[in-house]
VMD Tcl script that builds the backbone (N, CA, C; Angstrom):
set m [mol new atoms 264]
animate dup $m
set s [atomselect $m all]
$s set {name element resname resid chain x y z} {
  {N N UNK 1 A 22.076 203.966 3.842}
  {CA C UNK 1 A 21.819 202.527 3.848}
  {C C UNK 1 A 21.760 202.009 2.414}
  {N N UNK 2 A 22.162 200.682 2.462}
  {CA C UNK 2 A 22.556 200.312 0.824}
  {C C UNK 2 A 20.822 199.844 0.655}
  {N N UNK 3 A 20.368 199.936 -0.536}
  {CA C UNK 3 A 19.444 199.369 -1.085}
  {C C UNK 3 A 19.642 197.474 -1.090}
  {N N UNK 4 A 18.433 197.216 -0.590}
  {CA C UNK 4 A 18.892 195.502 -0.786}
  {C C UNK 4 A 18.678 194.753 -2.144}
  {N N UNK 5 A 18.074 195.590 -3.075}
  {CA C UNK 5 A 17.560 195.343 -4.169}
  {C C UNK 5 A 18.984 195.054 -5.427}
  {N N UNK 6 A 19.995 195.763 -4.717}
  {CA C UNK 6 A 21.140 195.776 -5.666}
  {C C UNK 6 A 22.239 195.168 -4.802}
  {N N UNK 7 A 22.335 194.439 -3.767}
  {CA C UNK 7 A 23.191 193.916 -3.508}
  {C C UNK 7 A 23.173 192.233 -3.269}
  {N N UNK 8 A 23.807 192.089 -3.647}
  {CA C UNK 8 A 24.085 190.660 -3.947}
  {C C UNK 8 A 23.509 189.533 -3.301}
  {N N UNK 9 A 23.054 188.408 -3.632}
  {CA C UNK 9 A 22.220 187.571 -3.304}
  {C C UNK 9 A 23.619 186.410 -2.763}
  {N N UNK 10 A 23.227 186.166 -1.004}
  {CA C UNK 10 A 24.330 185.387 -0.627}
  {C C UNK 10 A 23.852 183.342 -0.921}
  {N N UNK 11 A 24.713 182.880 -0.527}
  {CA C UNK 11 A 24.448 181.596 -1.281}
  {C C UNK 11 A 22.976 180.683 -0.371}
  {N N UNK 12 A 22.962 181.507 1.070}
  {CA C UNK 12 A 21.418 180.639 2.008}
  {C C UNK 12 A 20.403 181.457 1.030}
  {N N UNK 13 A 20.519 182.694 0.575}
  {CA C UNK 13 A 19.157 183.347 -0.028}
  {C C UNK 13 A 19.286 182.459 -1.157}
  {N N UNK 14 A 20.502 181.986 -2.367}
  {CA C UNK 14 A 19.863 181.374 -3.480}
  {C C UNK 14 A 19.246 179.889 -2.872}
  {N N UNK 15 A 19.912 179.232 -1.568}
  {CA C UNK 15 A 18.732 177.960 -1.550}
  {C C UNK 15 A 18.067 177.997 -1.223}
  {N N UNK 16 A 16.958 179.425 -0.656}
  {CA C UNK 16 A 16.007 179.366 0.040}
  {C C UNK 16 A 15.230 179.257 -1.444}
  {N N UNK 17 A 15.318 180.191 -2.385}
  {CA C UNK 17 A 14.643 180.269 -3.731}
  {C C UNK 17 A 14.305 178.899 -4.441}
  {N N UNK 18 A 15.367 178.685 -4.566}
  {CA C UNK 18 A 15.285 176.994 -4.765}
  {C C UNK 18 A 14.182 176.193 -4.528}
  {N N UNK 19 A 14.432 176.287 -2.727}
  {CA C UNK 19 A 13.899 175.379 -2.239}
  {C C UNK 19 A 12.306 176.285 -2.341}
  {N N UNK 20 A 11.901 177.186 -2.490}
  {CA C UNK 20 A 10.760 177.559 -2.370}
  {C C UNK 20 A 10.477 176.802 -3.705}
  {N N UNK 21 A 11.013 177.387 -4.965}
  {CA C UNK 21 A 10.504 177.041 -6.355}
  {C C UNK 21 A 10.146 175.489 -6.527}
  {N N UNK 22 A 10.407 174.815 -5.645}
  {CA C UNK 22 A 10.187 173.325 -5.492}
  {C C UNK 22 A 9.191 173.271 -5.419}
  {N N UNK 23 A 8.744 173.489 -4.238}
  {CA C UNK 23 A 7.315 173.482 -3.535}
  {C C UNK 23 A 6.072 173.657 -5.098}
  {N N UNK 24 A 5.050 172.523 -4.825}
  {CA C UNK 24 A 4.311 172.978 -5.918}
  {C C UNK 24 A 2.963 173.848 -5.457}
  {N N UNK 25 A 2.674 174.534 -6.554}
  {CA C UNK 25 A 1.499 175.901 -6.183}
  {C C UNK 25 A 1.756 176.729 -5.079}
  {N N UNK 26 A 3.202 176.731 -3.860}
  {CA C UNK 26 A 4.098 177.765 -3.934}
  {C C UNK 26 A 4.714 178.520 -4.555}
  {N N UNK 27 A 5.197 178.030 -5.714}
  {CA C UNK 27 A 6.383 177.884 -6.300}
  {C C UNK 27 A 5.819 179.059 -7.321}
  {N N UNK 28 A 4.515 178.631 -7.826}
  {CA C UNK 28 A 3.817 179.496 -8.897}
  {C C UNK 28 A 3.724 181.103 -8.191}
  {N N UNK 29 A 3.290 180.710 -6.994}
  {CA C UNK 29 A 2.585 182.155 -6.006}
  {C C UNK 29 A 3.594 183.249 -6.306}
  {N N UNK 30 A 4.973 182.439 -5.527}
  {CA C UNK 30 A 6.241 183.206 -5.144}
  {C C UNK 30 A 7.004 183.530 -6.562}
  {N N UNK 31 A 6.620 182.796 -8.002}
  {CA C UNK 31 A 7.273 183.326 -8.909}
  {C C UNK 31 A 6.631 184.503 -9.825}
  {N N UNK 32 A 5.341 184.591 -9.246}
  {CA C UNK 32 A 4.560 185.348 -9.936}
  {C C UNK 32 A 5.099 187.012 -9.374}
  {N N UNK 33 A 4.959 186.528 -8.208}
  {CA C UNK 33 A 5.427 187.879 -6.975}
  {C C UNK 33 A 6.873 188.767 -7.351}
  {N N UNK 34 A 7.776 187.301 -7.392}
  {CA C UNK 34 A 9.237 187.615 -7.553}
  {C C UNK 34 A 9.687 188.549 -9.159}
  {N N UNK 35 A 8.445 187.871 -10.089}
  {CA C UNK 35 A 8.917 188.682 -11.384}
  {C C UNK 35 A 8.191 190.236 -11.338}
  {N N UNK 36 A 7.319 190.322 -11.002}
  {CA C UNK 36 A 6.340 191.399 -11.256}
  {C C UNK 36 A 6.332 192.333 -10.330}
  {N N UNK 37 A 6.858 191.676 -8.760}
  {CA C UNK 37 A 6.827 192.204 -7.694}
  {C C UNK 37 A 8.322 194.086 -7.870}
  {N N UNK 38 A 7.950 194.594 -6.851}
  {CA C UNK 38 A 9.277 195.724 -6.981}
  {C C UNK 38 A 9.942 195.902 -6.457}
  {N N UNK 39 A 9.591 194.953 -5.046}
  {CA C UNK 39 A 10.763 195.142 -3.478}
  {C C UNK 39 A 11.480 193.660 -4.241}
  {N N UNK 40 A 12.431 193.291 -4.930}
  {CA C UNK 40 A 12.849 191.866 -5.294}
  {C C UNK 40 A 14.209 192.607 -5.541}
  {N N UNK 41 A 15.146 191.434 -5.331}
  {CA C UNK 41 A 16.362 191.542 -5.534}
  {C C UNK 41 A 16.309 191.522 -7.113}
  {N N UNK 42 A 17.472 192.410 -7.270}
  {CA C UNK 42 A 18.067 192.519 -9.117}
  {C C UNK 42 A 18.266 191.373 -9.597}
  {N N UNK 43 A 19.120 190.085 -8.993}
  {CA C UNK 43 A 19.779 189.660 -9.782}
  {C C UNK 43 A 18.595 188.377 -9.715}
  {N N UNK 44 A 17.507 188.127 -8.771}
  {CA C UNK 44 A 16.759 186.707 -8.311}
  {C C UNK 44 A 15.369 187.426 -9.488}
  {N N UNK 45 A 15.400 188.676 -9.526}
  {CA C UNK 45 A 14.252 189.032 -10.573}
  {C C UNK 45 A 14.623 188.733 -12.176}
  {N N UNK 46 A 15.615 188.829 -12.253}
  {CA C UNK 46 A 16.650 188.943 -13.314}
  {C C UNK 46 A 16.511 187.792 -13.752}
  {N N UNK 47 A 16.778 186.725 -12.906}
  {CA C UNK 47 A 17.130 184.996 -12.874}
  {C C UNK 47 A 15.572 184.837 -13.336}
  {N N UNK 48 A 15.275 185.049 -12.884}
  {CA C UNK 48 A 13.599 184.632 -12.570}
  {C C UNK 48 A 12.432 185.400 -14.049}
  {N N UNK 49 A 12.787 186.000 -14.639}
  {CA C UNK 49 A 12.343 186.438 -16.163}
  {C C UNK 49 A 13.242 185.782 -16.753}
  {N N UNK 50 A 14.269 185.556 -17.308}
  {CA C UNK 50 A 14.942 184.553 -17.696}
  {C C UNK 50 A 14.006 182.959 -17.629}
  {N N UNK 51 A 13.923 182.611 -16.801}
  {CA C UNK 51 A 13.615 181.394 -16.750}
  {C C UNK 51 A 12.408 181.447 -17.121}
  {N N UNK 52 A 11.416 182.280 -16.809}
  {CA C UNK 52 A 10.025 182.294 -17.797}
  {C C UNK 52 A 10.090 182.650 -19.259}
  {N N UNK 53 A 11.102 183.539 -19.491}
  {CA C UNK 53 A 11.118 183.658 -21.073}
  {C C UNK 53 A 11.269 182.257 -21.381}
  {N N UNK 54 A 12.404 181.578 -21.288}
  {CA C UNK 54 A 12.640 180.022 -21.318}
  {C C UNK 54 A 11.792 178.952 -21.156}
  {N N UNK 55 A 11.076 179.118 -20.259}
  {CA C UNK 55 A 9.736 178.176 -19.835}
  {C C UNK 55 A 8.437 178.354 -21.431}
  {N N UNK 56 A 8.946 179.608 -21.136}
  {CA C UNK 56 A 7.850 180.146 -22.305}
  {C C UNK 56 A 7.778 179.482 -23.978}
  {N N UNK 57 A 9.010 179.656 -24.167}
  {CA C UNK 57 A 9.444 179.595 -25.618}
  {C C UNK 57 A 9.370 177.495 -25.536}
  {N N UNK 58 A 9.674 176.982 -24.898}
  {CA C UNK 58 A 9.988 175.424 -24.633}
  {C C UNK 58 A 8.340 175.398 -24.961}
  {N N UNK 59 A 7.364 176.012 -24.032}
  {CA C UNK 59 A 5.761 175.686 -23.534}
  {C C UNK 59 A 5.492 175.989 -25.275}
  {N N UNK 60 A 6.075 176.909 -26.037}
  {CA C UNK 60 A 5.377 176.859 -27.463}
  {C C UNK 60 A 5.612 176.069 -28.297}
  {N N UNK 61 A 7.383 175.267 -27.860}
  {CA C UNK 61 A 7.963 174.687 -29.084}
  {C C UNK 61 A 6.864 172.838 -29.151}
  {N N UNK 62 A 6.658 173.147 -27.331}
  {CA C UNK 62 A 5.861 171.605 -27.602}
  {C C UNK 62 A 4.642 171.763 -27.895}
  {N N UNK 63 A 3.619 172.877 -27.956}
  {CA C UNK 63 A 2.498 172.947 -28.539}
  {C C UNK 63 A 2.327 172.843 -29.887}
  {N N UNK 64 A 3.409 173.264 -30.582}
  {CA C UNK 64 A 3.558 173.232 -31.797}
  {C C UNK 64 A 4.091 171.608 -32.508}
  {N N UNK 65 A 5.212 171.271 -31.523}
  {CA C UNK 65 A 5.531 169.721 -31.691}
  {C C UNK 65 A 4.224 168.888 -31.768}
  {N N UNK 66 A 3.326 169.063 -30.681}
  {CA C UNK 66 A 1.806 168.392 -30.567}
  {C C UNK 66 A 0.724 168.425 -31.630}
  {N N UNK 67 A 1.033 170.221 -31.942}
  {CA C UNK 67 A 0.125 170.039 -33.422}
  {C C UNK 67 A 0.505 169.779 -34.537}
  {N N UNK 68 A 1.819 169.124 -34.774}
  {CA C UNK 68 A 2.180 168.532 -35.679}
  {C C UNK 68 A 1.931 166.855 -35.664}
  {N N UNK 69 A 2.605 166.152 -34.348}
  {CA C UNK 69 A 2.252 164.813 -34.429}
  {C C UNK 69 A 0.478 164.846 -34.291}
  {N N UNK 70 A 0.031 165.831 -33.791}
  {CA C UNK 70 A -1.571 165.584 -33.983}
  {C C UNK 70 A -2.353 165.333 -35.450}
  {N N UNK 71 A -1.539 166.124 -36.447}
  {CA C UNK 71 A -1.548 166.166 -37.565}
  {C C UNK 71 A -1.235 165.225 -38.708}
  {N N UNK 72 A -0.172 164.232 -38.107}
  {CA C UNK 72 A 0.776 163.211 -39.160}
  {C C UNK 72 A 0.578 162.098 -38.342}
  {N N UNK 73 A -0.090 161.802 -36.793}
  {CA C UNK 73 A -0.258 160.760 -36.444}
  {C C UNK 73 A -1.141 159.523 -37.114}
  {N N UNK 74 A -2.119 159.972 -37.252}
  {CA C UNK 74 A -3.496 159.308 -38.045}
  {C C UNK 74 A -3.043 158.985 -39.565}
  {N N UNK 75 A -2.581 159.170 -40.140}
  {CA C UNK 75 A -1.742 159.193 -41.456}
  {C C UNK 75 A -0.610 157.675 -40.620}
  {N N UNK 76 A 0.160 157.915 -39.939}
  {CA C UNK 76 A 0.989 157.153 -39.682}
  {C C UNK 76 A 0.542 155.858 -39.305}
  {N N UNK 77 A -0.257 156.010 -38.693}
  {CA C UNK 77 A -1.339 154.651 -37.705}
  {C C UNK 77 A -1.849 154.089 -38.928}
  {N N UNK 78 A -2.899 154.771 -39.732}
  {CA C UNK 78 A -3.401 153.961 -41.353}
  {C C UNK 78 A -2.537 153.056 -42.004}
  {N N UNK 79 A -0.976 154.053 -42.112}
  {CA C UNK 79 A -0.407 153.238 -42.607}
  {C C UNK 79 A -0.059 151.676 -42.277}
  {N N UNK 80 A 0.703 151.890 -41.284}
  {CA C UNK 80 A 0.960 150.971 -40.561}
  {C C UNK 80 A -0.394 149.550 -40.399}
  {N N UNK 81 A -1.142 150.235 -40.039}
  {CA C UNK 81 A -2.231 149.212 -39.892}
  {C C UNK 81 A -2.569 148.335 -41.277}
  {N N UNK 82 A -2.421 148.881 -42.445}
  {CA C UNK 82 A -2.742 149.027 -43.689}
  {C C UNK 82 A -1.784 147.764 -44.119}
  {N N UNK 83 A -0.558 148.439 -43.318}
  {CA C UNK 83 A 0.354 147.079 -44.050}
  {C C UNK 83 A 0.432 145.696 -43.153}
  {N N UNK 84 A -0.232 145.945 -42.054}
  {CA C UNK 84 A -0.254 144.548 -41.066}
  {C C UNK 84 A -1.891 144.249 -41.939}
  {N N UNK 85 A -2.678 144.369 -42.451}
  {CA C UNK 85 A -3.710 144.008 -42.955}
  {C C UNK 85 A -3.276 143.477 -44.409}
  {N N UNK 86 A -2.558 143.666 -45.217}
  {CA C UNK 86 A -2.027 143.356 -46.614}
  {C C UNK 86 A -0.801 141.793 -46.284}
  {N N UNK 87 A -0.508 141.896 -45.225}
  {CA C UNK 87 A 0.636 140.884 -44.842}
  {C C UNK 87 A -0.134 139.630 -44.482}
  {N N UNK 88 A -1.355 139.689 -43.748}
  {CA C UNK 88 A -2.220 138.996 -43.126}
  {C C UNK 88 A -2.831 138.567 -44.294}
}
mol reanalyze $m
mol bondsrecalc $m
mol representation Tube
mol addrep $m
């Protein structure tokens, strides 16, 4: 018997994934399962670390975006205010 783990994911299994990953606080349950889990298809586990590495690296680039405008906002606002107070 073929292993199901290595054979190919037909196109109702990728919209069932889909449509699960929609679902919210499903979506988390079943992706937690799907990456870590060991009965999972190759290529939907595969897909599915992929997209958290990705999720991942995006989730740092805007924490970092945040602690920058957190940083240069207040500076920016002074200014600004500074020169509607000098115009006035």
């Amino acid at each position: 018997m073929e292993d199901f783990r290595n054979k190919p994911m037909s196109f109702g299994d990728w919209m069932k994934t889909f449509i699960i990953l929609m679902i919210p606080l499903v979506n988390f349950i079943f992706f937690l399962i799907w990456v870590f889990g060991s009965d999972v298809n190759t290529s939907k586990k595969n897909y599915l670390r992929a997209l958290f590495v990705f999720n991942l690296i995006i989730f740092i680039l805007i924490v970092i975006a945040g602690g920058v405008m957190y940083a240069v906002l207040p500076d920016i606002i002074e200014n600004i205010t500074d020169s509607f107070k000098s115009t006035v």
